[in-house]
N, C-alpha and C positions, 0 to 999 in steps of 0.2 A: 158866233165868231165875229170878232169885230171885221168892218167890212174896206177895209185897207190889206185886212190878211187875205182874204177870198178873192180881190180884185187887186191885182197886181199893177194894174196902169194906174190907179191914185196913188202911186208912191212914188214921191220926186225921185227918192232913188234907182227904181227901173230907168224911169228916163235917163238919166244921168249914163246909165250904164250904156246905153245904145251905141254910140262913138267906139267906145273900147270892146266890145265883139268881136269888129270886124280884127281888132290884133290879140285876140286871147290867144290863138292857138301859136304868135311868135313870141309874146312878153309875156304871159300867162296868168297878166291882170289887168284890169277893167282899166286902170290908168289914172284912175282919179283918187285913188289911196286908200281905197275902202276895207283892203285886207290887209294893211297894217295898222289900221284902225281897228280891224275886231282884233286884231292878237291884243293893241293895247286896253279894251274894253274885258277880253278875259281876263287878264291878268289882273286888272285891278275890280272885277266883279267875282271873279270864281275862286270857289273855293280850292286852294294849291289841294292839290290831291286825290280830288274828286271827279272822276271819268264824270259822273254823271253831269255834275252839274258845270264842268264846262263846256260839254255836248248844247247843254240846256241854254247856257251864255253866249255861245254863237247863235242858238236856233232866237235868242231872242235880238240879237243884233241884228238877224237877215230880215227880221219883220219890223224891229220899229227902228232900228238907226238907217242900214246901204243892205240891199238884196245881195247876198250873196250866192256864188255857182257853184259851190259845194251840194252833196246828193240831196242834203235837208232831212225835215224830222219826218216828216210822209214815207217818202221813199228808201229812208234810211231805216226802218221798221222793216220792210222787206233786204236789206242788204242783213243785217240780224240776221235773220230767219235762215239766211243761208250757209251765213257764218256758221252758226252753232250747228245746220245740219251737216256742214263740213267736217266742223271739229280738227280745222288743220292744226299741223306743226307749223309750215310754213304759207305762208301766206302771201298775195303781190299786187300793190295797188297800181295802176298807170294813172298819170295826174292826178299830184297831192296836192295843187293849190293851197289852202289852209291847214292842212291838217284833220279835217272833219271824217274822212273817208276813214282815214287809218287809224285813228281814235277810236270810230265804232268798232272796225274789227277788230281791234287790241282788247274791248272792251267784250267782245263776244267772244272770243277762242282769248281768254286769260294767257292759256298755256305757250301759246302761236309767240314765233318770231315772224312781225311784219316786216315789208322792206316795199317803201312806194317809191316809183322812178316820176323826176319831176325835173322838166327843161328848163324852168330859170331856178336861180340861186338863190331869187328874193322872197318864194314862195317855200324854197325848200329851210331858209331861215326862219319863216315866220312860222310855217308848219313845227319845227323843232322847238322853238320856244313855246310854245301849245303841251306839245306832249311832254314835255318838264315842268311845264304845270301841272299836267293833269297827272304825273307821277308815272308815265309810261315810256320814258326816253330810254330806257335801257332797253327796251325790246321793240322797238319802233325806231326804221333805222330810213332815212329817205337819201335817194342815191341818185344826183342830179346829171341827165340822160335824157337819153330818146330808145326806143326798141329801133327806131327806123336810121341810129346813126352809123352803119356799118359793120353792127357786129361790138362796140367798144359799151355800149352800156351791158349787155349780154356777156359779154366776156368778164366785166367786172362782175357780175351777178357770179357765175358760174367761178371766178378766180377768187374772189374776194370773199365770199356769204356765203357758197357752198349748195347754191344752187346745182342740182345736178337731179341725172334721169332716176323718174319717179318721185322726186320731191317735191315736186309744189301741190299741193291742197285745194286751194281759191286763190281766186284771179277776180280781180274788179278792173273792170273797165270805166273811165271818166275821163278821158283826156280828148285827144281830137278826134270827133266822130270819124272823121277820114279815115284815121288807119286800124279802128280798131279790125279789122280785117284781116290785115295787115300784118299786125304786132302778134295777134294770136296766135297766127301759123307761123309766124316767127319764132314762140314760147314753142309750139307744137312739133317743129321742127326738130326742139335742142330736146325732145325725147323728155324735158321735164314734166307735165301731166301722168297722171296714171288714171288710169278706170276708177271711178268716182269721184276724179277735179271735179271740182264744179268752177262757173266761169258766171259772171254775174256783171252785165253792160247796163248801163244807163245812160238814159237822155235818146236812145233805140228811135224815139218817135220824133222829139226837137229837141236840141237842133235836128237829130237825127241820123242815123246810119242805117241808109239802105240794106249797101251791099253789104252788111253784116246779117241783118234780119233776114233776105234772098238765102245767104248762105247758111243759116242754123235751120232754115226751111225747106230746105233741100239737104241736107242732111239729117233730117230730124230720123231718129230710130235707127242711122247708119253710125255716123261716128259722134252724134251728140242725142241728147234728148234734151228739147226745150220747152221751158215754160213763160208764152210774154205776160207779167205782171201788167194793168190793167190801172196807171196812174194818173199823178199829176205833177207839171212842172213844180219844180223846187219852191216852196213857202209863197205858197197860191193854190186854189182851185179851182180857177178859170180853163187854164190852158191844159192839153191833157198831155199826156206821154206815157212811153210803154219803159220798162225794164223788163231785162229778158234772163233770167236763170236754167242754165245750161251744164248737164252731167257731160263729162268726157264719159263716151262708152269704150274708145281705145282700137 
């Protein structure tokens, strides 16, 4: 493996990216333009129509052009795995930044209407133009929101797309390590899960969500069964990280 992919700090681009962290979780980008630069490197590298290969076109943009904080091609082998043991109808990503997340799952449950909730507008544009390339905009719907603003992105969910008790399938978590906690028992609340969700968190270990990990470990064999995947940060394997896959038992 060449050793720029394995070693994440020789890439000017990690550096670059350091300043804009500290406001991913208010602007929901690095800040320095990197992720309207990979929509416009898909669009003119991949092929219109092909899930595969514009999975492939981003995963090559995060290694040789700007690192991006999408799940990546690692970790994104285990979101797969979950998808299809799923096998949802309905499906719900939190934090669509690029588009990558909900691509995969589009790409593993065919059948599945997805719907990712995403706090700015500039990520939920750039995501949309992705998935009308890759030929998946019709059933790939992104709904820009917070779970944590009141009640109003949930209300749209459940008013708008039909969310309702027992309908949701899978659940990925990627947005602010904070609240995934939070935002769960927020979905949990509105009676949407049913006995055999599955709920599938990353980045578990960094940036990191504690009181997420505390609480599926403390519940494990009561109202969830969990399993921590055993990884590495996004298009790297220096740095390590968990993802965590989680049945609702109900």
């Amino acid at each position: 493996m060449d050793l720029k992919r394995r070693l994440p700090l020789l890439r000017w681009s990690v550096w670059r990216m350091a300043p804009g962290i500290r406001n991913i979780n208010v602007t929901g980008q690095i800040g320095d333009g990197r992720e309207a630069a990979a929509v416009d490197y898909v669009l003119a590298n991949a092929r219109a129509g092909d899930v595969d290969d514009v999975l492939a076109t981003i995963d090559k943009f995060a290694y040789e052009k700007a690192m991006l904080i999408n799940v990546g091609d690692e970790k994104g082998l285990l979101l797969d795995a979950a998808v299809r043991r799923a096998d949802p109808a309905l499906a719900l990503e939190l934090g669509t930044y690029c588009g990558y997340g909900a691509l995969r799952i589009a790409r593993a449950a065919p059948a599945a209407r997805v719907f990712s909730v995403e706090l700015a507008e500039a990520n939920a544009a750039n995501a949309r133009r992705i998935w009308e390339h890759a030929g998946v905009g019709d059933r790939v719907t992104c709904v820009v929101g917070t779970i944590g603003d009141g009640g109003r992105t949930l209300d749209a969910l459940a008013h708008d797309h039909g969310f309702a008790s027992g309908a949701l399938d899978f659940v990925f978590l990627d947005h602010d390590k904070d609240v995934y906690l939070d935002d769960l028992m927020s979905i949990v609340d509105r009676g949407w899960l049913h006995p055999g969700s599955i709920v599938v968190a990353d980045n578990v270990k960094l940036p990191g969500s504690p009181k997420y990990r505390a609480y599926m470990r403390q519940q494990q064999g009561k109202l969830w069964n969990t399993v921590e995947h055993k990884t590495h940060l996004e298009y790297q394997s220096l740095a390590s990280d968990l993802v965590l896959e989680s049945d609702y038992l109900g």
